[in-house]
TIVO-610701 format. One record per residue (C-alpha): x, z, y. Coordinates in Angstrom, 3 decimals, decimal comma. Example, Ala and Ser with C-alpha at 12.3 -4.5 7.8 and 13.67 -1.06 7.14 Angstrom:
<rs>
       c1       c3       c2
   12,300    7,800   -4,500
   13,670    7,140   -1,060
</rs>
This chain:
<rs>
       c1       c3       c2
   53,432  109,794   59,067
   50,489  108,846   57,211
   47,049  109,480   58,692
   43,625  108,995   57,245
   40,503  108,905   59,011
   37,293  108,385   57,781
   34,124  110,006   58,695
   32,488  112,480   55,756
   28,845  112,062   57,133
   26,920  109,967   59,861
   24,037  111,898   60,011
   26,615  114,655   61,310
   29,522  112,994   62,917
   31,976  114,894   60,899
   35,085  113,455   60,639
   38,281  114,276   57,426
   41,480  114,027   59,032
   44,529  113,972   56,112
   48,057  113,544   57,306
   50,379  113,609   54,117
   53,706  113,419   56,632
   53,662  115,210   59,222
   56,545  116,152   61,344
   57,989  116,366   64,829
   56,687  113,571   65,871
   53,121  114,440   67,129
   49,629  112,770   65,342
   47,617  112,211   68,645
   44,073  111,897   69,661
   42,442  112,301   65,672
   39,133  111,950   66,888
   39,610  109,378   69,072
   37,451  111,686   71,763
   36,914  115,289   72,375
   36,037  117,473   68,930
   35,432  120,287   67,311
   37,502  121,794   64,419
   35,929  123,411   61,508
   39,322  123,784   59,081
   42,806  123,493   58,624
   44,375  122,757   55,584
   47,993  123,264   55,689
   50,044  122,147   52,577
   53,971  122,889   53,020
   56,184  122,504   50,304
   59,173  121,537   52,763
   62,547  123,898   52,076
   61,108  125,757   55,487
   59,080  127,577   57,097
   56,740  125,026   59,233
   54,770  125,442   62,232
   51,567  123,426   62,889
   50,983  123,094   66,570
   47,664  121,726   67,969
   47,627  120,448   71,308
   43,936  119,874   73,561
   44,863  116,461   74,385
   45,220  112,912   74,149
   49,418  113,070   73,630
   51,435  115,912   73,073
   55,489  116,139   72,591
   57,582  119,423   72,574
   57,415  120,151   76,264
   54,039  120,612   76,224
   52,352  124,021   75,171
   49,853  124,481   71,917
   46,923  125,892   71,866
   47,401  126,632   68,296
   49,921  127,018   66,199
   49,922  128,342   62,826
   52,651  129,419   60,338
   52,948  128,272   56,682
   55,534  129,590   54,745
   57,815  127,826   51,992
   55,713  126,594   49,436
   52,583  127,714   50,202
   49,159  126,535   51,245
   46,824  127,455   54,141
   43,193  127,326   54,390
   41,384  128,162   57,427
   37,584  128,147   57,995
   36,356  128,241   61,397
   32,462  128,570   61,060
   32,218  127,722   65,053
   34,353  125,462   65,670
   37,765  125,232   67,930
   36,572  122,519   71,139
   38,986  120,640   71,879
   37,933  119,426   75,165
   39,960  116,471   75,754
   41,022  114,929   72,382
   42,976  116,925   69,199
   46,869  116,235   68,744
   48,920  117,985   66,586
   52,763  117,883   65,002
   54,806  120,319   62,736
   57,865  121,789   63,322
   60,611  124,513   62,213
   60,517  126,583   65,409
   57,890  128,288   66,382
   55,969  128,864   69,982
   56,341  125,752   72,650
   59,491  123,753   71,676
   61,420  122,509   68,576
   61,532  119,048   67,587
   62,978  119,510   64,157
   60,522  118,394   61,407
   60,619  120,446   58,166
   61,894  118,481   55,150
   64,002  119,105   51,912
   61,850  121,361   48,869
   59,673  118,771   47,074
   58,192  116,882   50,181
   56,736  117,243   53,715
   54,022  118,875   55,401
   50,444  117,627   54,829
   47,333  118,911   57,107
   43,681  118,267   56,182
   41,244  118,400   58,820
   37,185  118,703   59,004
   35,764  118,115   62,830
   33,163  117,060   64,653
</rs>
C-alpha cells in the first residue's frame, strides 16, 4: 500500500487520492470525512482480472458489502467520470481483489505490478 493525499484546490475542497498498491487489504476513510467522488482511475497490470470495491464507510474488510465495485481486466486501464458525484455518506474505503461481488481476500499480483487507483473527490 502506498497512498497519497493531497488536496488539488482550496478554493474547492477537492481532494487526489493515488494508491500505487492496492490489494486485499482495504485503503480506509480517504477523505478523512464524508465525500463525493468525481473519478476513478483504475490502472491494473496484475496477471488478473481485479475488482475495485468501494465501501460507504470508515473501515471495510471482505465481509462487508460494496457499494461499488468495478472490473478491470488484465492489463488495462479504467477511467470513469462521474459529473455528479458518488456521496459517500459516511467516509470512502476501498480495496481490490480477484473475486468479484462481496467476498475474496486475494489481492491481484504477478504481470508487471499491482493495482493502482487515482481518485478526484470532494
Amino acid at each position: 500500500m502506498a497512498l497519497t493525499t493531497s488536496p488539488r484546490d482550496q478554493r474547492f475542497n477537492d481532494i487526489l487520492i493515488l494508491e500505487t498498491a492496492l490489494g486485499n487489504t482495504a485503503v480506509s476513510d480517504l477523505a478523512g470525512k464524508p465525500a463525493s467522488v468525481y473519478s476513478i482511475d483504475i490502472n491494473n497490470p496484475s496477471g488478473a482480472a481485479c475488482f475495485v470495491k468501494f465501501y460507504d464507510t470508515t473501515k471495510a474488510s471482505a465481509s462487508d458489502i460494496p457499494i461499488i465495485i468495478i472490473m478491470v481486466i488484465n492489463p488495462e486501464r479504467r477511467v470513469i467520470t462521474i459529473p455528479d458525484g458518488i456521496p459517500f455518506a459516511n467516509g470512502v474505503t476501498m480495496r481490490c481483489v480477484t473475486t468479484g461481488g462481496g467476498g475474496g481476500t486475494t489481492s491481484p499480483s504477478g504481470g508487471s505490478g499491482t493495482v493502482a487507483v487515482s481518485l478526484v473527490m470532494s
